[in-house]
N, C-alpha and C positions, 0 to 999 in steps of 0.2 A: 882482797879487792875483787877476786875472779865470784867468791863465793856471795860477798854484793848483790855483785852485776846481774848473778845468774837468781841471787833473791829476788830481785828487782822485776827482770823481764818476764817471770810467771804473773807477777801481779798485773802488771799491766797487758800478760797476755789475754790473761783473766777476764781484766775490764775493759780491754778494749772492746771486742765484739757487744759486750753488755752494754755501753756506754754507746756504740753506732744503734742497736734495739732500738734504748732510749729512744733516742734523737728520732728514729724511725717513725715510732708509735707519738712520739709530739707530735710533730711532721703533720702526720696521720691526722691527729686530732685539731691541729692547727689548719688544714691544707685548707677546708673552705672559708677557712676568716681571710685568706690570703687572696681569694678570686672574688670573694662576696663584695658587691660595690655597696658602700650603705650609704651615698647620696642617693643614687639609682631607686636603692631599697626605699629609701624615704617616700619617692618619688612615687613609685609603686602603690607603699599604701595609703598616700593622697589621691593618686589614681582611681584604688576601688572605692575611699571613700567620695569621691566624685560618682562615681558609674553607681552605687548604694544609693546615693543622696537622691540623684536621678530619678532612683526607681519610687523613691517614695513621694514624689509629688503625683498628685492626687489625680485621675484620668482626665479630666474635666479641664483642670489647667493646662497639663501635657500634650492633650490635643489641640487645645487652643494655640498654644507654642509650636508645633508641629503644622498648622495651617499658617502662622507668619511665614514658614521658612517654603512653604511649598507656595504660598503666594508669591514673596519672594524671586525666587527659584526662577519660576513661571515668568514674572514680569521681566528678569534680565533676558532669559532665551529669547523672549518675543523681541526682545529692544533689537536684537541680533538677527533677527530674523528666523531664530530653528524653533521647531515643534515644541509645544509647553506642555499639551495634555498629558504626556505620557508621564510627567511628575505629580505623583500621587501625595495622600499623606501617609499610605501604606509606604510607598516605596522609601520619603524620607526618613520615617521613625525605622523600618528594617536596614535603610544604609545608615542612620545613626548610631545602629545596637552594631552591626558590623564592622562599623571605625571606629569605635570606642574600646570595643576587644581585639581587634587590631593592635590600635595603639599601646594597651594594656599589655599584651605582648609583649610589644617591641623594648617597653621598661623593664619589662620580668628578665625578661633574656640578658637586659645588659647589666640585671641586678645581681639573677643568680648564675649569668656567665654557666650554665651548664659546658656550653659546645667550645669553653677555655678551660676546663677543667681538664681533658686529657690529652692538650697540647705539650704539657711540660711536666712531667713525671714528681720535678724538685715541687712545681709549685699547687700542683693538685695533692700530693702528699701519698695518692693512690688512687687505684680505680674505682674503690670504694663512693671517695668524696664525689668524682663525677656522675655515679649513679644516682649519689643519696640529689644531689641539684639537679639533679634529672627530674626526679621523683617530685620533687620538692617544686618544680617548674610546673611539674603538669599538673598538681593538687591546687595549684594558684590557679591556672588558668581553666579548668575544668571547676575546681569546687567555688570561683567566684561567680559565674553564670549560674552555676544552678540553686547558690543562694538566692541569686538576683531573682529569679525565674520564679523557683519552686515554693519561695518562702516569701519574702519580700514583697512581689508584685503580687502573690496566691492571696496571703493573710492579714500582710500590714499596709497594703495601701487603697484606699477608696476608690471605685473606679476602674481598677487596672485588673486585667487577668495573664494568663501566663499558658504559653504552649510548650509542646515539644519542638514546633520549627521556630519558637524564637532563641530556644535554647542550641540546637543546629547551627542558625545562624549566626549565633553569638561565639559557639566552637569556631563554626568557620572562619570565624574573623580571627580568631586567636591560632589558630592553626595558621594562616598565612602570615601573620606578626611572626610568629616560629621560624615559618619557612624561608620569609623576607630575610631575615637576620645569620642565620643559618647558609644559606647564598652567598651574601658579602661577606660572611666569615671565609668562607670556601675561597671566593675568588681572591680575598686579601692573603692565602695563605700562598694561594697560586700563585700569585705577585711576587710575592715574599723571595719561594722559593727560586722563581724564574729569575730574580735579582740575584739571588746568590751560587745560580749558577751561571750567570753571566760572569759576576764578579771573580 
């Protein structure tokens, strides 16, 4: 019986640590299917295909749509009584491109949850995975602007041309969706914890 036991417990000394690997390196390979939302994700790339779609209506039309909203715009402040001149149709179509990559942001982040990846060691799988959604965050919101800009408005659509500050402003707009989000995660965790050290 002894000589068993002791056959026994080599084997599973053997495979235990092999068998925790394993599970490690799944883990690993599995951690961002576990944080990746893929409604969110969907949502995303209905998103750029909105903010694409945008870009390709034709200058002619775009501005015309851009003088409704600044007409618009205009005719409500006056109703109210505040200044209307200072709304442009520069100012609108630059606060357009600005909320629009904003908002693109704010779906990216809750898509690929980068800044949930290194909350939970079980569910990120490693430090790995919240680098690689890092990466993978900022190649969304960087490489969809300068599609938008460089390619898109340059060569495929009539009408339209393309700067470096509309590219800037289209960052900037994505960098505060970033920041926005990145904040509430901060203060919800501050919450969090102040709760469970009350408790």
């Amino acid at each position: 019986m002894s000589a068993r036991t002791s056959g026994t417990e080599p084997g599973r000394a053997a495979g235990g640590p092999a068998g925790d690997h394993g599970g490690t390196r799944s883990g690993t390979r599995g951690g961002w299917r576990s944080i990746v939302s893929l409604p969110w994700l969907a949502l995303m790339l209905l998103m750029i295909a909105c903010v694409w779609g945008n870009s390709l209506v034709p200058g002619s039309e775009s501005g015309g749509m851009s003088m409704q909203v600044v007409t618009g715009v205009q005719d409500v402040l006056r109703a109210i009584g505040l200044p209307s001149d200072w709304v442009t149709q520069f100012v609108v179509r630059k606060t357009a491109h600005f909320t629009e990559y904003l908002v693109l942001a704010l779906v990216t982040m809750q898509a690929l949850r980068p800044h949930r990846a290194g909350g939970d060691a079980a569910a990120s799988g490693s430090r790995r995975t919240q680098v690689m959604l890092a990466i993978m965050t900022a190649v969304v919101l960087v490489g969809v602007p300068s599609i938008d800009e460089g390619i898109i408005q340059r060569f495929l659509t009539v009408g339209r041309s393309s700067q470096l500050r509309d590219v800037l402003i289209d960052c900037s707009g994505a960098a505060t969706g970033v920041l926005l989000t990145l904040l509430v995660s901060h203060l919800r965790r501050r919450r969090a914890r102040a709760g469970d050290a009350r408790g």
